[in-house]
C-alpha positions as CSV (number, residue, x, y, z in Angstrom):
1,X,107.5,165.5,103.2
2,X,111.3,165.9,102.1
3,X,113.4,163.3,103.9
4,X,117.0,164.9,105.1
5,X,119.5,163.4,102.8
6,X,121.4,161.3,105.5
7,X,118.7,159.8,106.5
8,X,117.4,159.0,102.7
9,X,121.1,157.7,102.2
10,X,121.0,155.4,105.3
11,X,117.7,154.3,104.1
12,X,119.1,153.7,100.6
13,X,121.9,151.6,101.8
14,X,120.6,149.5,104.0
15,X,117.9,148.1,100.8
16,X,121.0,147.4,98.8
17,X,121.8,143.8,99.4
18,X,124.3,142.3,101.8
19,X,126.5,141.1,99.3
20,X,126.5,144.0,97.0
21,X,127.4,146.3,100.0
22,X,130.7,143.8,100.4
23,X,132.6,143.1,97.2
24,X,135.8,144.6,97.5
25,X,136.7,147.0,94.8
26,X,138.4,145.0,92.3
27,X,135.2,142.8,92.1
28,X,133.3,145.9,92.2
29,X,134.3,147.2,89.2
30,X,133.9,143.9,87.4
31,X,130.5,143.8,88.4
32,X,129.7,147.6,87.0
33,X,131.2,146.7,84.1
34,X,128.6,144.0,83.5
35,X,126.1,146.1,84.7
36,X,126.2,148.5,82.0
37,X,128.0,145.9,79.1
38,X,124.4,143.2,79.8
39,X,122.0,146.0,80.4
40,X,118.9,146.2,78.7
41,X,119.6,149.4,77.7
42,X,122.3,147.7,75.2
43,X,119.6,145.3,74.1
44,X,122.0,142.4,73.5
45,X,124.9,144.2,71.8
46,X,124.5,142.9,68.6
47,X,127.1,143.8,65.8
48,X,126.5,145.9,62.8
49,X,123.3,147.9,65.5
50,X,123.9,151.1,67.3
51,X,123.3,149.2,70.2
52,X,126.8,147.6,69.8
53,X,128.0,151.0,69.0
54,X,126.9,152.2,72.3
55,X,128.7,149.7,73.6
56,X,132.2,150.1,71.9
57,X,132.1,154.0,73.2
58,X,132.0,152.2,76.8
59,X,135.0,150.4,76.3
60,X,137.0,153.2,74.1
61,X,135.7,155.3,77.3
62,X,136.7,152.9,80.0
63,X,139.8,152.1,78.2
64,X,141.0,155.9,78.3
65,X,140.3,155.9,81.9
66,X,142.5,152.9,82.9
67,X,145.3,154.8,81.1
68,X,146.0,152.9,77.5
69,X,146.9,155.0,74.4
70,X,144.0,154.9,71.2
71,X,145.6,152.1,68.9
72,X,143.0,151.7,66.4
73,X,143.0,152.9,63.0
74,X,144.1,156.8,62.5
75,X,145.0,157.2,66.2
76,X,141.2,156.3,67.5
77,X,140.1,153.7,69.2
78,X,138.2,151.8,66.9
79,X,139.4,149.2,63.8
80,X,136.5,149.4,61.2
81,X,135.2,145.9,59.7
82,X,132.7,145.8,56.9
83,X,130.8,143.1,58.0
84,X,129.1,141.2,55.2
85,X,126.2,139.1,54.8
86,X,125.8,137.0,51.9
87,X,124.0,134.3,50.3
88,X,123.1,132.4,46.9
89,X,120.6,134.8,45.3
90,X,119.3,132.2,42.7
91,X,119.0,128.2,41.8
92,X,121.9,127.2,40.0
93,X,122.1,125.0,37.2
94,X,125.0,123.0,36.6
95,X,125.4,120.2,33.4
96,X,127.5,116.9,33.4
97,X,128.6,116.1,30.0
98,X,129.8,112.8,29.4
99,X,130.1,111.1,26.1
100,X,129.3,114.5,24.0
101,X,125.7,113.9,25.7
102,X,124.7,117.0,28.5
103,X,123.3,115.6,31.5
104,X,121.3,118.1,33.3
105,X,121.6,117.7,37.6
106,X,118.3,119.2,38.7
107,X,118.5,121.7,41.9
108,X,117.0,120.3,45.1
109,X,117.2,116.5,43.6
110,X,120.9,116.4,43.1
111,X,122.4,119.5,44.4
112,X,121.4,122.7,46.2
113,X,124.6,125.5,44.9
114,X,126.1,127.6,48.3
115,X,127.2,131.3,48.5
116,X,130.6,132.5,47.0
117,X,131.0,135.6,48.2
118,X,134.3,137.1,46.7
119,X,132.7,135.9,43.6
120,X,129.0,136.6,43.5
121,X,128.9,135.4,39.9
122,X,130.9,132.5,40.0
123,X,131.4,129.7,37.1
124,X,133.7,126.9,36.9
125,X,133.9,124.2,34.2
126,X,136.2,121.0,34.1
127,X,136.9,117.2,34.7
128,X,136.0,115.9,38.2
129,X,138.3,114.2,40.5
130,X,136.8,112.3,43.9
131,X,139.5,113.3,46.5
132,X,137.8,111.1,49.2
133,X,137.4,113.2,52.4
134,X,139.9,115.7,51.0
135,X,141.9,116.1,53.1
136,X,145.6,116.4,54.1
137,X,147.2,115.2,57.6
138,X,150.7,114.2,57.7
139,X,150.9,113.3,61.2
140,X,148.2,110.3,60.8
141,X,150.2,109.2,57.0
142,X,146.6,110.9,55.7
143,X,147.0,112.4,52.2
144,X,143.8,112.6,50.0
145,X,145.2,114.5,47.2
146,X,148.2,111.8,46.5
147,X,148.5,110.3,43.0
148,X,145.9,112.6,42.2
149,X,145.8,115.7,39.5
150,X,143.5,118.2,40.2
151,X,144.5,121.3,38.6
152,X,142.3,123.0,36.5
153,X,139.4,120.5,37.8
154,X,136.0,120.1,39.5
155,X,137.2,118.2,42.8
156,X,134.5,115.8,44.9
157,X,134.7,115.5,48.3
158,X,132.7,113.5,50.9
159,X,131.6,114.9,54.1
160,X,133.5,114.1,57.3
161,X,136.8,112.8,58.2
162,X,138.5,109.8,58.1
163,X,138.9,107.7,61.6
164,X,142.4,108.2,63.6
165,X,142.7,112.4,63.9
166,X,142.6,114.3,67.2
167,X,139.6,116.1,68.6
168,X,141.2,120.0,68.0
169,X,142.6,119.1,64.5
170,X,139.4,116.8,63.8
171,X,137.4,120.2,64.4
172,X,139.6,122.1,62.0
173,X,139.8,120.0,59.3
174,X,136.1,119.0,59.2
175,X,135.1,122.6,57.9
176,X,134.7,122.1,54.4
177,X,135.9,125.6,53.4
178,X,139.0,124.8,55.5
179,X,139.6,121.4,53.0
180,X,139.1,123.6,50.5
181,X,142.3,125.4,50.7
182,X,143.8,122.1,49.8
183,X,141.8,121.5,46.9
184,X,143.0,125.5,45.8
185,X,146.6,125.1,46.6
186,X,146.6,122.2,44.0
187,X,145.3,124.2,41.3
188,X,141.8,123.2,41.9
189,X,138.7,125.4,40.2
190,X,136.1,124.6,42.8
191,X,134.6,122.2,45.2
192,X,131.5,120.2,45.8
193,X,130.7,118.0,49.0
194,X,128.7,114.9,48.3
195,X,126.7,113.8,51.4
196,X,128.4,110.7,53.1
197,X,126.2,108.0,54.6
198,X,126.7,109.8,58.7
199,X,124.9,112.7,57.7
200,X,122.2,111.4,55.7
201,X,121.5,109.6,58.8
202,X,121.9,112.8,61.2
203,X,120.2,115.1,58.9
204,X,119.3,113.9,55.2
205,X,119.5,116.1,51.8
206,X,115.9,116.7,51.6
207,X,115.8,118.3,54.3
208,X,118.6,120.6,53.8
209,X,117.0,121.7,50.6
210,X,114.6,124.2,51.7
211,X,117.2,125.8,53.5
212,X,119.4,126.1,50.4
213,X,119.8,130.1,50.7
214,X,120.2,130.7,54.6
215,X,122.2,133.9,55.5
216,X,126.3,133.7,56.4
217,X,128.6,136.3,57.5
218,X,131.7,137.2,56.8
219,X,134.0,140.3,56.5
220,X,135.1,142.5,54.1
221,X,138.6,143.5,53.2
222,X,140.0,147.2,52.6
223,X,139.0,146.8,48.6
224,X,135.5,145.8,49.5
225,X,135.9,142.2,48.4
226,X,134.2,139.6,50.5
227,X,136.6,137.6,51.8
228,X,136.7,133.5,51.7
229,X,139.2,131.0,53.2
230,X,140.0,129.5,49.6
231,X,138.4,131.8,46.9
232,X,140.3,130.4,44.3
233,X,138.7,127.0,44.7
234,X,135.2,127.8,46.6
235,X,132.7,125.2,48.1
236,X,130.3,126.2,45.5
237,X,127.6,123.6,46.4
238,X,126.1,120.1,48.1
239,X,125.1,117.0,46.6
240,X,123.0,114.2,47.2
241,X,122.9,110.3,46.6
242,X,121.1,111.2,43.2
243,X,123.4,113.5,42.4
244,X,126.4,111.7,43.1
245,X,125.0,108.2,41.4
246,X,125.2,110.8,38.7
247,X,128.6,111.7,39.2
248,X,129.9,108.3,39.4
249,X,128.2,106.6,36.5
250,X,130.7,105.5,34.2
251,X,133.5,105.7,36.1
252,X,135.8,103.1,37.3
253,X,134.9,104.1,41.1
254,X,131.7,103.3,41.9
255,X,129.4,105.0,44.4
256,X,128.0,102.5,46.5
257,X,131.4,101.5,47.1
258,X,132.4,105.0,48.2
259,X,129.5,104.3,50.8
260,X,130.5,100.7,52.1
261,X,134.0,102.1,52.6
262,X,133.1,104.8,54.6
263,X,130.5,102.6,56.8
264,X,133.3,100.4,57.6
265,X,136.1,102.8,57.8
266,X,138.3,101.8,55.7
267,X,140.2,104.2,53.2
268,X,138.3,105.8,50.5
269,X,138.6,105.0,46.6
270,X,139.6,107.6,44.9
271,X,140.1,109.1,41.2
272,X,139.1,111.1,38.0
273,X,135.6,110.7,37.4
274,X,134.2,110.7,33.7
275,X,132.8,113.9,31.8
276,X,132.8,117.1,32.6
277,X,130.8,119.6,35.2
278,X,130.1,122.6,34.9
279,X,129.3,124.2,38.0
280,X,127.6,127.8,38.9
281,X,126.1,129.9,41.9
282,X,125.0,133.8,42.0
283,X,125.0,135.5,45.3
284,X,123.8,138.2,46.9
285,X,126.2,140.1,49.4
286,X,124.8,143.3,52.0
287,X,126.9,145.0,54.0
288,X,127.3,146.6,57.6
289,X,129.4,148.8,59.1
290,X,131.1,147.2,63.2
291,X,134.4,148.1,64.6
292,X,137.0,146.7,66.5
293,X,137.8,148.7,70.1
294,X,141.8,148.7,70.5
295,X,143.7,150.0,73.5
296,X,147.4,149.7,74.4
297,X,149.9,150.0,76.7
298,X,153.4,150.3,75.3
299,X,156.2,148.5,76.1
300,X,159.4,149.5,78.0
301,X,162.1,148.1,76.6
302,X,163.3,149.5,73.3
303,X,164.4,145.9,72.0
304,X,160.9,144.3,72.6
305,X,158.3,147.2,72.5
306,X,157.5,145.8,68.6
307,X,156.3,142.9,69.7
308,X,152.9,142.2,70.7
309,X,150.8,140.4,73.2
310,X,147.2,140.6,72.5
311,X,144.3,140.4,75.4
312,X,141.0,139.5,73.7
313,X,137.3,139.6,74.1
314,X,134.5,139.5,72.4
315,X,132.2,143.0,72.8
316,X,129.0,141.2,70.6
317,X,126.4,139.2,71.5
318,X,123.2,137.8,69.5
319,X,120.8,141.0,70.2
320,X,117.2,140.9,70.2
321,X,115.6,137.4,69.0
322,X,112.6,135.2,70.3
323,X,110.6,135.9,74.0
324,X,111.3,133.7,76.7
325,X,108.9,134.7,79.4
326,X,107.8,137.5,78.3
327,X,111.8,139.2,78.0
328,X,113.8,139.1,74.0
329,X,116.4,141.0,75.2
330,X,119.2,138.4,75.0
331,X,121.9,140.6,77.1
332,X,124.8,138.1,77.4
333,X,126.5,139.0,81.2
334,X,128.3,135.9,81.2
335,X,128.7,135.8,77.1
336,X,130.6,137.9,77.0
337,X,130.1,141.5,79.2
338,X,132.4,139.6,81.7
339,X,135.1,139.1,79.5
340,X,135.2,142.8,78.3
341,X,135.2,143.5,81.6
342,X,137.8,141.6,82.6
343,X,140.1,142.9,79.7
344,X,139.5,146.6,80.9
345,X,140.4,145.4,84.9
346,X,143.7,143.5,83.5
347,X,143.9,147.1,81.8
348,X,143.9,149.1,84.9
349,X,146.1,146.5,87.0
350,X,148.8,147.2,84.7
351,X,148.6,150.5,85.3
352,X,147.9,150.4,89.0
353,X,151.2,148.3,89.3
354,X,153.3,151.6,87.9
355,X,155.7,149.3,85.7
356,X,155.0,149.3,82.1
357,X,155.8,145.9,80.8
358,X,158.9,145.0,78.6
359,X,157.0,144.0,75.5
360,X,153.3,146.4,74.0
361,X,150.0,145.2,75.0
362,X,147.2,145.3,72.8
363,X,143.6,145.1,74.7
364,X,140.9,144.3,72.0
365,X,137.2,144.2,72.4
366,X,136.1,142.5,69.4
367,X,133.0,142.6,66.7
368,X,131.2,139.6,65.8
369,X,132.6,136.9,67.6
370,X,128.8,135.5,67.4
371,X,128.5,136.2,63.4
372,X,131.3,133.2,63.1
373,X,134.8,134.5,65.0
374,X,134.7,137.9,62.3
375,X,136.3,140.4,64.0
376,X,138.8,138.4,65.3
377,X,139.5,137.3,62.3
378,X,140.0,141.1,60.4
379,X,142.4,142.2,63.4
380,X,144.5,139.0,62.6
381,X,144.5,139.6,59.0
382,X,144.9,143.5,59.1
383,X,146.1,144.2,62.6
384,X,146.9,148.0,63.6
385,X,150.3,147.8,64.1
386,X,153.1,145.3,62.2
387,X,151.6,142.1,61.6
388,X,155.2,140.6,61.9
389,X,154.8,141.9,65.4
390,X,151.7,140.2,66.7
391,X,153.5,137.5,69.4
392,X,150.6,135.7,71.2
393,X,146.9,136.5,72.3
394,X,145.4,135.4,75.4
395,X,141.7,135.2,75.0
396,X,138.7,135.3,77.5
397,X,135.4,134.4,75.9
398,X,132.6,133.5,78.7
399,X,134.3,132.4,81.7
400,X,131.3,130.8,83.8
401,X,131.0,132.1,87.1
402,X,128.6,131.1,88.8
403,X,130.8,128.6,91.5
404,X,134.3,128.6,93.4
405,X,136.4,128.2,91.0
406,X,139.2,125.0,91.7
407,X,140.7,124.9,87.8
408,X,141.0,126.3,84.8
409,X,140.9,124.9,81.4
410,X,143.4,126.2,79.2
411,X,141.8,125.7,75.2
412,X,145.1,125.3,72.7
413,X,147.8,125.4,75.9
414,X,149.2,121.8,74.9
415,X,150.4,123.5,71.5
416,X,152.9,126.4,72.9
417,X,154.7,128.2,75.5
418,X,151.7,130.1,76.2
419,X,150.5,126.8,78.6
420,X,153.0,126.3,81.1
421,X,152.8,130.2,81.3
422,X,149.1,130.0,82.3
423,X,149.5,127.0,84.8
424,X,152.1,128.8,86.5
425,X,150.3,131.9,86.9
426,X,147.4,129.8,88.1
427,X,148.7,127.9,90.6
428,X,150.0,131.4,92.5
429,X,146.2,131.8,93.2
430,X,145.8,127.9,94.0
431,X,144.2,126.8,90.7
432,X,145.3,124.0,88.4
433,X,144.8,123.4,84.5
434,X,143.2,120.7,83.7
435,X,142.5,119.4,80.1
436,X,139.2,120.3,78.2
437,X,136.8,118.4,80.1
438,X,134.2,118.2,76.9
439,X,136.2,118.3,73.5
440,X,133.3,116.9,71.7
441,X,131.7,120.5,71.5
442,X,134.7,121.6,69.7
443,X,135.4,125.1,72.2
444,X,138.5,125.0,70.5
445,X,137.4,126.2,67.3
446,X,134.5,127.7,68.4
447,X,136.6,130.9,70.1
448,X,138.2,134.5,69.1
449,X,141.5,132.9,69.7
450,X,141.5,130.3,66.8
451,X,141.8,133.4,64.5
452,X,144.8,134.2,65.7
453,X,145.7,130.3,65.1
454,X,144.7,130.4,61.6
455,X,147.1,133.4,61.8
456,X,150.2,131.4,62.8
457,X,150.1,133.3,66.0
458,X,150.1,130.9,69.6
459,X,146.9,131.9,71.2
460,X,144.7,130.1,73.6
461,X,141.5,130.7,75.7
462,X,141.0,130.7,78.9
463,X,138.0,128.7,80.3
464,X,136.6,128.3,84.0
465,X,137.4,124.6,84.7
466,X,135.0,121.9,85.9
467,X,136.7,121.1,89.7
468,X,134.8,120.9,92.5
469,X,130.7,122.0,91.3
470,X,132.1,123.7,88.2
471,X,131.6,120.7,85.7
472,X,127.8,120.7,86.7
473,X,127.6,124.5,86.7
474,X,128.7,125.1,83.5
475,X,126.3,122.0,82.1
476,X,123.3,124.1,83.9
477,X,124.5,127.3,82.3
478,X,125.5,126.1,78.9
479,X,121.5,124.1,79.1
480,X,119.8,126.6,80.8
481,X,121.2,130.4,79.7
482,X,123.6,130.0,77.0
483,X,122.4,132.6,74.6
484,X,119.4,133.0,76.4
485,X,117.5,136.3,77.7
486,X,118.3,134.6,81.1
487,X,122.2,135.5,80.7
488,X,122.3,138.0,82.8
489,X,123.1,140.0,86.2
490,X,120.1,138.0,87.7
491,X,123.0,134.7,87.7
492,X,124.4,133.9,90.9
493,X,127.9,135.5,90.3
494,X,130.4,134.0,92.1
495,X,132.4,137.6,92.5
496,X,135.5,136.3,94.1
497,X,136.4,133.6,91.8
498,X,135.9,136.2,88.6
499,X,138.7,138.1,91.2
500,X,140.6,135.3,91.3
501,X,140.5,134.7,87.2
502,X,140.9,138.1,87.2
503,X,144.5,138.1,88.9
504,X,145.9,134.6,87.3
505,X,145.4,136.1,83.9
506,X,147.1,139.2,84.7
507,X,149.9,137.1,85.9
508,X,150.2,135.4,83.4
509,X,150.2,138.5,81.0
510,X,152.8,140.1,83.3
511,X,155.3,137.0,82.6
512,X,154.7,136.7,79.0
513,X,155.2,140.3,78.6
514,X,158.1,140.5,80.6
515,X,159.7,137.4,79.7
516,X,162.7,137.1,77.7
517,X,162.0,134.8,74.6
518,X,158.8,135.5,72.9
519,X,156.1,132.6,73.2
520,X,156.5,129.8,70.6
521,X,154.8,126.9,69.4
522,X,155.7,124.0,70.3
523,X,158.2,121.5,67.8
524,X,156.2,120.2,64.9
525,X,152.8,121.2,66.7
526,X,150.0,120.6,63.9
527,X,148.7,123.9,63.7
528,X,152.1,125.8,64.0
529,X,153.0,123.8,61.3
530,X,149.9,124.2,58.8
531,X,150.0,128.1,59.6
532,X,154.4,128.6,59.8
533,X,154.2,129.9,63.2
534,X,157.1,130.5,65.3
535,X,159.0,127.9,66.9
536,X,156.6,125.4,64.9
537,X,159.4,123.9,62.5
């Protein structure tokens, strides 16, 4: 029997649940955009699949419905990124001469060589200098490289930092390829790490060994040369307590004492070490083809139209991977569909509110967040329009929703202009900002917007804070879904307050667009500083 189609619709409405039948239709639209963005259909979004393709003609679509103008590259929507993925394609062997005698250092006893990937066949040969941590903090009087000569040489560093440096910049400078660019604006020819005495008791050499040649990621730029923070002195490999007795024979600083120093925490001896190394690694690089998605709305005023506030989110998520229950699809609702989503609402408010603001906005949906922060880190490198023009970003990376929300935590707002903006726009909805409640998991470097950082441009990101149930919320999210199958529209969604997020960061967006002085960093900020942002000096 054929059922009258009022009657089927009645019927058909009155299964929908309660609450999907009542979201008003800003959080409406939220929610379809998760729908589609964390469907299985997408099968976890992954970047460099067509399933992440799929994905990016949703946004290029969504984003010509809320009005923007393409602002990719060659008036589309979409910034290419070659995304690469590299590692060391053979063991290395690498000779210590001292005293005319060549003392081989035997792969997986003293060292295990890493990937260079702008170099695939990369040698270096020369004197070695210990640099003790290697690194270089003014703020904390902390200069490993003083007294010392290091051009043209092999420099030694140890593994972790020295006491006394804050969380954000302790997260930064731990990175060894990020104390590399020290070692390369020196003059240095490469770097090795020698394992210090706190992570052969987390996770000793041996173990590391048969890991040796695990896959990275990185991009590659327009002349198809894999790029690396300091190419012209590369972390070319990892050495052990055998391999650095080695090292250290002979020399007037002895290892053991490296060691005891470093257990007690005091400063570390450093100096030329004696003989010569003479390092190597061979690596294999593939490549894939992602994209950026890139909408804008231009600004209104002829004077500040140039500049450029960027709205960011990542598209990608991790794809298909292990079963949990019976379900591989890991389709990331809450990391990150909602974020996408909410950078296509902000989008449409904009245009809803009929005034174009003074200053362009760039929305960007961006590649391989999950790959290691990739496609962030092309469209700050090689944006589509004026680099000199790129003013701030505002970032939204998984903004857990899944309680009322009383705060928000405002990652990198201490370090510019760009936080009081964002704690004024929240309290208009009733919300404070409260600091990161957790900086021991290091969000700060762990997000799109610390691309932009590395860039010299003020960025933050915008977190869900932990006020009233929020801090145990986001610990049963982060232990129970975080880059899980379970991320997904099954999650209680707390509608309103993704509404509520929804509005302060368009606020905020509004004012920073619209204000007169472009955002800044703040006097002597650490960051602003070490990348000659604006405002910084």
């Amino acid at each position: 029997m054929t059922m009258r189609p009022l009657a089927l619709l009645a019927l058909l409405l009155l299964a929908l649940p309660a609450r999907a039948q009542q979201l008003p239709p800003e959080q409406t639209a939220l929610k379809a955009h998760v729908q589609f963005l964390a469907s299985d259909a997408l099968r976890g979004r992954e970047a460099g699949t067509r399933d992440y393709d799929r994905a990016a003609e949703y946004v290029a679509a969504q984003m010509l419905a809320a009005g923007l103008t393409p602002a990719g590259e060659k008036g589309s929507w979409f910034q290419p990124v070659k995304l690469t993925h590299y590692r060391p394609s053979e063991k290395a062997r690498w000779t210590l001469t001292r005293g005319g005698a060549a003392i081989p250092l035997q792969f997986g006893i003293d060292f295990v060589n890493g990937a260079v990937p702008a170099t695939p066949d990369f040698t270096a040969e020369g004197g070695i200098v210990f640099a003790g941590y290697g690194v270089v903090y003014p703020e904390a009087q902390i200069d490993d490289y003083r007294g010392l000569d290091v051009r043209g040489k092999i420099v030694a560093i140890l593994g972790g930092l020295p006491s006394g440096i804050p969380n954000d910049v302790a997260a930064h400078l731990s990175d060894d390829e990020q104390k590399a660019r020290f070692a390369e604006a020196r003059g240095a020819r490469a770097v090795i790490v020698l394992e210090s005495a706190a992570a052969r008791a987390d996770m000793p050499f041996e173990t590391i060994v048969p890991f040796w040649n695990y896959a990275r990621s990185g991009w590659a730029g327009p002349d198809g040369r894999a790029n690396m923070i300091s190419p012209g002195a590369p972390v070319v490999g990892y050495v052990g307590p055998a391999g650095a007795e080695k090292l250290f024979a002979g020399s007037a600083i002895r290892w053991r004492d490296v060691l005891a120093a470093e257990r007690q925490a005091k400063p570390l001896p450093r100096g030329p070490l004696t003989g010569t190394l003479r390092v190597a690694s061979k690596t294999s690089v593939t490549m894939r083809d992602t994209r950026n998605v890139i909408g804008m709305i231009e600004g209104s005023d002829p004077a500040l139209k140039n500049q450029y506030l960027v709205l960011s989110a990542h598209l990608d998520h991790v794809g298909v991977g292990e079963a949990v229950n019976g379900d591989a699809i890991y389709n990331g609702a809450m990391d990150n569909a909602v974020g996408v989503g909410m950078i296509l609402e902000i989008a449409r408010a904009f245009r809803k509110s009929g005034t174009r603001p003074r200053r362009s906005i760039l929305f960007v949906a961006l590649t391989a967040e999950e790959k290691g922060l990739i496609g962030s880190d092309y469209f700050a490198r090689h944006p589509t329009v004026p680099r000199e023009g790129l003013m701030a970003d505002l970032n939204i990376d998984m903004p857990i929703f899944t309680y009322a929300l009383q705060d928000l935590v405002i990652l990198g707002g201490e370090r510019s202009t760009l936080g009081p903006a964002l704690a004024a726009a929240a309290a208009t909805e009733g919300l404070k900002t409260v600091p990161d409640p957790e900086p021991e998991e290091m969000f700060f470097v762990r997000s799109d917007h610390y691309s932009f950082v590395q860039s010299g441009i003020p960025a933050v990101s915008i977190d869900t804070g932990p006020g009233g149930t929020g801090a145990v919320d986001q610990r049963a999210f982060l232990d129970q879904h975080y880059h899980k199958p379970s991320d997904d529209l099954s999650l209680p969604f707390d509608w309103a307050s993704a509404a509520k997020y929804l509005r302060v960061t368009y606020t905020a967006a509004r004012a920073i667009a619209d204000a007169q002085e472009r955002p800044r960093w703040n006097k002597g900020d650490f960051f602003g500083t070490q990348f000659k942002g604006y405002g910084a000096e």
